[in-house]
matplotlib code that plots the C-alpha trace (Angstrom):
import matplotlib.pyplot as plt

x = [3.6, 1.7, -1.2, -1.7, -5.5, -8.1, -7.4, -3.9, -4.9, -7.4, -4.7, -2.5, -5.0, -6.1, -2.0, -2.2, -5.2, -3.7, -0.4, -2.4, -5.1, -4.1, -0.2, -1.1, -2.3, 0.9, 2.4, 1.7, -0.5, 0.7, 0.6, 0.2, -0.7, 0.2, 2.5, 0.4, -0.1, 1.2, 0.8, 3.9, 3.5, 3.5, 1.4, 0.5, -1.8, -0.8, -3.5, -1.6, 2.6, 4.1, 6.1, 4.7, 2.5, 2.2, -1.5, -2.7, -1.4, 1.3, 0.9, 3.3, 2.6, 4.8, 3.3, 4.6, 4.6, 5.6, 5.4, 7.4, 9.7, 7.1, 4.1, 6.2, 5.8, 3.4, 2.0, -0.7, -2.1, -2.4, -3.5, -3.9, -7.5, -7.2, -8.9, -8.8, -11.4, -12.0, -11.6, -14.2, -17.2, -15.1, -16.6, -14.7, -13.5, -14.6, -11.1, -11.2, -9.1, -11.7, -12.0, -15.6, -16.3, -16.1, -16.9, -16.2, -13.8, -11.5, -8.2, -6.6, -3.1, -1.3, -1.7, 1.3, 2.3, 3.9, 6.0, 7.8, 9.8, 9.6, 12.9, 12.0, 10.4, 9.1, 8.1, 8.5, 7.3, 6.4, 3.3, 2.3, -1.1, -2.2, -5.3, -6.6, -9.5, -13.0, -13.1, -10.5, -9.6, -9.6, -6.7, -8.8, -9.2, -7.2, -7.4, -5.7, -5.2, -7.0, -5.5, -6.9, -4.7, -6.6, -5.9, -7.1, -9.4, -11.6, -14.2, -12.9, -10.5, -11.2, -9.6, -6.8, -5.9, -7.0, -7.6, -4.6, -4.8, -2.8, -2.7, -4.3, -2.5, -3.1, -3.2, -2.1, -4.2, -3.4, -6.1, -5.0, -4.8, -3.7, 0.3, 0.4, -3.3, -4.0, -4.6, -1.4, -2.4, -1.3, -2.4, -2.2, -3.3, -3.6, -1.0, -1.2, -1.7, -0.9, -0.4, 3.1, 2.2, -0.5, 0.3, 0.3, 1.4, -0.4, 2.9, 5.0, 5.5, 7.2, 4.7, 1.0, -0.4, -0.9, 1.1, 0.0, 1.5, 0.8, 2.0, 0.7, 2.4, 2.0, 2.6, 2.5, 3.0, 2.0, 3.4, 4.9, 5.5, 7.2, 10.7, 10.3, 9.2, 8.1, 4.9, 4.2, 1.2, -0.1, -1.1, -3.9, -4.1, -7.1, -7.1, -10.3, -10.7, -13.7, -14.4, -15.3, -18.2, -20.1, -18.6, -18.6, -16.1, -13.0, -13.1, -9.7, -7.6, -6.3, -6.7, -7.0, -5.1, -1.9, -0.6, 2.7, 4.6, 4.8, 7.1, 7.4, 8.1, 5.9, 7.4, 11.0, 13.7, 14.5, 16.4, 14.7, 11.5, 9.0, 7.8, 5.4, 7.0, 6.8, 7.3, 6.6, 5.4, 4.7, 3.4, 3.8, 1.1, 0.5, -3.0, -4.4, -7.6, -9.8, -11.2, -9.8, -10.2, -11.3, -8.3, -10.4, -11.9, -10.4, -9.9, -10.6, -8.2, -9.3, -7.0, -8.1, -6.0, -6.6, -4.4, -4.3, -4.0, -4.0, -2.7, -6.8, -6.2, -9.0, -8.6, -9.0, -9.3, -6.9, -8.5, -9.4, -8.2, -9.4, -7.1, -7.4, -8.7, -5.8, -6.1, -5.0, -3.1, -4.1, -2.1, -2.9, 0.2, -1.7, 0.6, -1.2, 0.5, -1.5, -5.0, -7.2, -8.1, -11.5, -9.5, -6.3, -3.9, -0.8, -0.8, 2.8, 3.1, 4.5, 5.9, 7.8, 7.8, 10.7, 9.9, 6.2, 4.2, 3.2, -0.7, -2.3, -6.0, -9.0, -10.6, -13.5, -13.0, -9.6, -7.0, -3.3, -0.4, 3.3, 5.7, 9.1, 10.4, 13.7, 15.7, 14.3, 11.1, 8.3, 7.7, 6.4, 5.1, 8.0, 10.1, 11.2, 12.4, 11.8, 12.8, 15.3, 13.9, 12.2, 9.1, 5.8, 2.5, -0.3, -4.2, -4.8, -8.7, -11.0, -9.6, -6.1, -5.3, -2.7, -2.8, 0.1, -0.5, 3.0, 6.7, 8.4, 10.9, 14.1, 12.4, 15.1, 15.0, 16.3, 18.7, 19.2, 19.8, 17.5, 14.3, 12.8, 9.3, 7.6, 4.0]
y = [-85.5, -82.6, -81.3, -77.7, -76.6, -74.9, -72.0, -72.0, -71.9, -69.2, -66.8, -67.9, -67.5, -63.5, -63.0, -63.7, -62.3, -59.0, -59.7, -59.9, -57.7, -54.9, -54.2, -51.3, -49.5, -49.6, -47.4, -44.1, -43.6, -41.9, -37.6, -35.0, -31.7, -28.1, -25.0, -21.9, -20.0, -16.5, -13.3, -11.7, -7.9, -6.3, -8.1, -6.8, -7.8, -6.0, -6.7, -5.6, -4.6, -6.6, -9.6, -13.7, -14.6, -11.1, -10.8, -12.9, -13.0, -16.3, -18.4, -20.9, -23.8, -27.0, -30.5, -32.4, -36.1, -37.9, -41.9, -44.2, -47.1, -49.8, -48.4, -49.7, -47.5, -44.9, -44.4, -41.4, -38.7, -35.4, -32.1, -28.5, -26.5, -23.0, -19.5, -16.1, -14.3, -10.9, -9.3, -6.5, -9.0, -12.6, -13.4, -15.6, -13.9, -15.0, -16.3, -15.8, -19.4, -21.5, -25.1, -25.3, -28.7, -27.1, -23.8, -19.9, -19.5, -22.5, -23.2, -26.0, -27.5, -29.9, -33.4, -34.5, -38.2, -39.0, -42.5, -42.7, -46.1, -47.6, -46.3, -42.8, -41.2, -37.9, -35.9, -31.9, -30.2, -26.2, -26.1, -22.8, -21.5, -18.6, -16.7, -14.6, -12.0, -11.7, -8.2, -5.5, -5.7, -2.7, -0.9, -0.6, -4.2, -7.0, -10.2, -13.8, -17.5, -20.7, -24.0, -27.4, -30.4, -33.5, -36.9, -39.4, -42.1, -45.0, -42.3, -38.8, -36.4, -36.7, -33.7, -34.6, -32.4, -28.8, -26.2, -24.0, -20.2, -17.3, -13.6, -10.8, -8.9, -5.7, -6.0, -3.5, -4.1, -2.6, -2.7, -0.2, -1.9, 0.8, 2.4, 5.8, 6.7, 10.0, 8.3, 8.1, 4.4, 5.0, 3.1, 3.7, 3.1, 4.3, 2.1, 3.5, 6.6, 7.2, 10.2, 11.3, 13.9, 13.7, 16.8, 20.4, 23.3, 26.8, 28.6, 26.5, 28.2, 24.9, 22.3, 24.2, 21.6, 18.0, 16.2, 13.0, 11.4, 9.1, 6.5, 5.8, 3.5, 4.3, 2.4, 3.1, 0.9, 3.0, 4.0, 0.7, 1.4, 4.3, 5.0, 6.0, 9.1, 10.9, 12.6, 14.6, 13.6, 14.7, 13.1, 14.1, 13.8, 14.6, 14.3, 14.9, 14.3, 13.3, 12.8, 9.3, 9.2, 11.4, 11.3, 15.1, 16.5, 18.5, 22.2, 22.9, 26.0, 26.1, 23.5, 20.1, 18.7, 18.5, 17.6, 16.4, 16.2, 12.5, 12.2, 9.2, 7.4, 5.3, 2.1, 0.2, -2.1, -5.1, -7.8, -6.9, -7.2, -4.1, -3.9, -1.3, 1.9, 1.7, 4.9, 5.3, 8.3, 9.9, 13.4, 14.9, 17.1, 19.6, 19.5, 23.1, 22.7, 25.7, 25.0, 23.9, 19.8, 18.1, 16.0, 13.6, 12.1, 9.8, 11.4, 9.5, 10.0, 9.7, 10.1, 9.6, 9.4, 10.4, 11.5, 12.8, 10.6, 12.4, 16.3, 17.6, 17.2, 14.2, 12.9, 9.3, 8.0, 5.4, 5.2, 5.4, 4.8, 5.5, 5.3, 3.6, 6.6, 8.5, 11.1, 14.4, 16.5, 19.8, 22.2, 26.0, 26.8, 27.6, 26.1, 26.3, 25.3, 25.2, 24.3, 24.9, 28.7, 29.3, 28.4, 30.9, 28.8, 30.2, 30.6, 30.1, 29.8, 26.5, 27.9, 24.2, 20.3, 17.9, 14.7, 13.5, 13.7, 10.5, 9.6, 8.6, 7.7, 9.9, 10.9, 12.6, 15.8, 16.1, 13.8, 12.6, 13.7, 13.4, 16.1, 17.6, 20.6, 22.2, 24.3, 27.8, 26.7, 27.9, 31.0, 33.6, 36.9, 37.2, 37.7, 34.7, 31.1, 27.6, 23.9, 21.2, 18.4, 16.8, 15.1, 16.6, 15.2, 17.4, 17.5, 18.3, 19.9, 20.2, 24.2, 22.9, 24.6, 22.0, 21.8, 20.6, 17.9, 16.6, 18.3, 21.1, 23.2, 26.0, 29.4, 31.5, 35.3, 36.9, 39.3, 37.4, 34.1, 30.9, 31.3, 28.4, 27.1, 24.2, 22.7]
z = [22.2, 23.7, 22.2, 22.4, 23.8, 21.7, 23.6, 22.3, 19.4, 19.7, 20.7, 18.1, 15.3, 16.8, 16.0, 12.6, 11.9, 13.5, 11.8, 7.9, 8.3, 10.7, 9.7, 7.8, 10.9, 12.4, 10.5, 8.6, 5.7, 2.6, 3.7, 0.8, 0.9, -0.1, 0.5, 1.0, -2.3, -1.6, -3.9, -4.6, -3.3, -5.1, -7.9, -11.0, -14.1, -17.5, -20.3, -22.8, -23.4, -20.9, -21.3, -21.4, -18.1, -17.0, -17.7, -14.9, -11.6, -11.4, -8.1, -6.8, -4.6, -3.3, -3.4, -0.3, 0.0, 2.6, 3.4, 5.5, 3.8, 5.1, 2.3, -0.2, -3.4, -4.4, -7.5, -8.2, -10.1, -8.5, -9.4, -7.7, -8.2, -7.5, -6.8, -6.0, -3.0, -2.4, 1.0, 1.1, -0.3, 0.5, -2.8, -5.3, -8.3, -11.8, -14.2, -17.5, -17.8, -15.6, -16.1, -16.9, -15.7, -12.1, -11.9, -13.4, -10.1, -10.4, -12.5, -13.0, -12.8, -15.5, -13.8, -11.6, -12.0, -8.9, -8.5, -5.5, -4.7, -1.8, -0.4, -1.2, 1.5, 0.4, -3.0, -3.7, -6.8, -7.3, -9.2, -10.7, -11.8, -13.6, -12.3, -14.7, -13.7, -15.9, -14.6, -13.5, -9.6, -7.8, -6.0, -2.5, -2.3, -1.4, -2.9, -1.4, -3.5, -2.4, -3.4, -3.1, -3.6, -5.6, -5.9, -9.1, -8.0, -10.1, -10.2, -10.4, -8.5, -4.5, -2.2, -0.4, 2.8, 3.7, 1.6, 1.8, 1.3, 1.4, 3.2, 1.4, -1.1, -3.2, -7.4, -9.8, -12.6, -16.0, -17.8, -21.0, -24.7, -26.3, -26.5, -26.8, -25.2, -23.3, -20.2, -17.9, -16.8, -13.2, -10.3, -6.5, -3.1, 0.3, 2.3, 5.6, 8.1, 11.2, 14.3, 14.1, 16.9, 19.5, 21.8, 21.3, 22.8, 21.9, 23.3, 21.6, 17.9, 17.0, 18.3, 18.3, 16.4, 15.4, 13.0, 11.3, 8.1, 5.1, 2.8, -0.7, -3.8, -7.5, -10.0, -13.5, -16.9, -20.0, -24.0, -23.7, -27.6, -27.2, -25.5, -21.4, -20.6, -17.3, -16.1, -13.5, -11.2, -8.2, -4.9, -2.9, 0.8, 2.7, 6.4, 8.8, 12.8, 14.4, 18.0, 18.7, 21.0, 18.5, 15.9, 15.3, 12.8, 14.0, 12.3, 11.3, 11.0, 7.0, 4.5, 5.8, 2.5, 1.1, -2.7, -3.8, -7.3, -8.2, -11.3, -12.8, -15.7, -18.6, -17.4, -16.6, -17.9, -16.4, -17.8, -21.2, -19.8, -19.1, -16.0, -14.0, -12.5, -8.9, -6.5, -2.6, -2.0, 2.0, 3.0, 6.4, 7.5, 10.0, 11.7, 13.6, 15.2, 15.1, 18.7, 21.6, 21.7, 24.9, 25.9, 27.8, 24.7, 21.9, 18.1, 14.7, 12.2, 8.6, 5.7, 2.1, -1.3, -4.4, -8.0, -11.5, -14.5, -17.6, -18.7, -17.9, -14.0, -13.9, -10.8, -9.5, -6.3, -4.6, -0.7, 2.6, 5.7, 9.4, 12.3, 15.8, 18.2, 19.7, 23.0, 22.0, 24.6, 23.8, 25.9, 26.0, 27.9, 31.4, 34.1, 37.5, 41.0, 44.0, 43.1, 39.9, 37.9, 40.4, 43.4, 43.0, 41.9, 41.0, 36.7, 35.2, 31.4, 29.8, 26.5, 26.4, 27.2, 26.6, 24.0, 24.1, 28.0, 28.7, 29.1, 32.5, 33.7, 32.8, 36.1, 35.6, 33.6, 33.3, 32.2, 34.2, 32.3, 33.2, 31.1, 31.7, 31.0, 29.3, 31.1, 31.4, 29.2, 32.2, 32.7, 35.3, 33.8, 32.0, 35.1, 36.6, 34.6, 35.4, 33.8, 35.4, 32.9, 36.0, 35.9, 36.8, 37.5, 36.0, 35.4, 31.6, 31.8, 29.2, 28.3, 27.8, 31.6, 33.5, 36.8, 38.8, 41.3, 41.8, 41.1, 42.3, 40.2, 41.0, 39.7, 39.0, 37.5, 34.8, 36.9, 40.1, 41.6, 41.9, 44.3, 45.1, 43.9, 45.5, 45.4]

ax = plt.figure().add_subplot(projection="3d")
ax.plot(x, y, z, "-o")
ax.set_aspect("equal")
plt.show()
């Protein structure tokens, strides 16, 4: 008989003790985590007159658990711990339902008894928690959910994962307890602004000024006692330019506001179930400068909102919003060919550009430009017409004048036949 030698069994031995005590490493561990809790948009809180749940914000979340065949079962008590932060402050909003053993931020979920066999390789389960606010949230902020997935142990609740959280959302927050009040209990927001127009021509009647635009929501959820009736708000729009590198505020020709009727109605219908009013609302406004603006430089636009919530015109505000800085082509109509004003180049009148010049390099103090235009849309002292749609190449200056640096167009006159007009 052969006799094995101690080193035989030495390897034999470092087998089994990887066999017994190191098996569990060759497979995967029992993963649990959560779905990222996202606000509906848009979200509202009603205090008082809406239906069941509808005075806190609701927040759903999927438990995932996942194990392979070779963990056997799993048995286990989870939970979910949630929150709601503040954008403008990233502060953590005191709930009015808080589980006091944590903290005045955190709610908690029912526990989830999870018992998984050890043929089933994954768990799913929406959990929902209610986040109710101490303190009314505001319109011109933006508030996100923060769940953190727990798991029981001998001595407590251990977390489990990352903390998942959502993207930023606006609240509606109806705060009113009373049916029938004077206040309107509307609520709205700024949503977004932005330059429709960014050229203008001063001898184009149709286009001699700027044109930005807005978009607002309102929402409304009042007299929830009574049968549904309208009212009739109004939206403000403000709108101011600055120059960016000083920050110096644009004068402007006429009023730099504009209002709009917003009717609309106490609250809807739904199923059975009253719900806010919502209504979209966008302006389109038409911006004159007083001055000539330096098309060299970058623009700020600003926009604020504002409205009226009851029948004495009290007005409440809703927002602000600045826009990226913008160039501004601000055309006086001066065409030159040949060279620049002081050095007798030839002045033609633009009274016309086809769609929107597009916006080259700044060199020095004027600015690259490349426009087209219409058919018969140039002028020369009121005798002769030019426009064939081709491109041009000009030098936008800091007076508006344009100087052209490369192009050529067919001049042709009122009476005759075309003359030609080249750089």
């Amino acid at each position: 008989m052969i006799i094995p030698n101690r080193q035989y069994f030495s390897l034999l031995s470092f087998v089994f003790f990887i066999a017994i005590y190191c098996g569990g490493s060759l497979h995967a561990e029992v993963a649990a985590d959560l779905s990222a809790p996202q606000i509906s948009d848009p979200a509202f809180i009603i205090v008082e007159g809406g239906s069941i749940g509808t005075d806190s914000i609701k927040i759903n979340t999927s438990l995932l658990i996942n194990k392979s065949r070779l963990d056997g079962s799993h048995r286990a008590n989870y939970r979910v711990v949630g929150s709601l932060r503040s954008f403008n402050d990233d502060n953590l909003i005191s709930l009015e339902n808080a589980n006091n053993e944590l903290n005045k931020y955190s709610v908690v979920s029912d526990v989830q008894q999870v018992n998984m066999g050890a043929v089933q390789n994954s768990f799913t389960k929406t959990i929902s928690l209610n986040l109710k606010p101490v303190i009314p949230l505001s319109t011109q902020n933006r508030y996100r959910a923060e769940f953190r997935l727990q798991k029981s142990n001998r001595v407590g609740w251990s977390n489990v994962g990352k903390l998942r959280t959502g993207d930023y959302a606006r609240v509606y927050h109806f705060t009113s307890t009373e049916s029938g009040d004077p206040d309107w209990n509307l609520r709205g927001s700024l949503e977004g602004a932005s330059w429709k127009r960014t050229y203008a021509l001063q001898t184009d009647t149709e286009r001699d000024h700027f044109e930005v635009t807005a978009e607002s929501v309102m929402l409304r959820f009042d007299d929830w006692d009574l049968p549904v009736a309208s009212v009739e708000a109004k939206g403000i729009f403000r709108f101011e330019i600055r120059e960016r590198d000083t920050g110096k505020l644009i004068e402007l020709q006429g009023p730099g506001s504009i209002e709009k009727s917003i009717l609309i109605s106490s609250y809807k219908v739904a199923a059975g179930i009253k719900l806010p009013t919502i209504k979209n609302v966008s302006v389109s406004h038409k911006i004159y400068p007083r001055g000539q603006l330096d098309s060299t430089k970058e623009y700020i636009l600003e926009c604020e909102f504002s409205y009226t919530y009851d029948n004495l015109n009290s007005v409440s505000d809703a927002g602000q919003l600045t826009v990226a800085p913008q160039r501004l082509l601000h055309f006086n109509g001066n065409l030159y060919w040949g060279g620049e004003p002081q050095n007798d180049g030839i002045l033609t009148t633009l009274n016309k550009v086809k769609d929107s010049p597009q916006i080259g390099p700044v060199q020095d103090k004027y600015i690259k430009v490349i426009i087209r235009i219409p058919d018969g849309k140039g002028s020369i002292k009121n005798n002769y017409v030019f426009g064939d749609e081709s491109q041009i190449t000009v030098r936008l200056d800091k007076s508006g004048n344009a100087i052209v640096d490369l192009g050529n167009q067919l001049v042709s006159s009122f009476d005759g036949g075309p003359l030609k007009w080249a750089d």
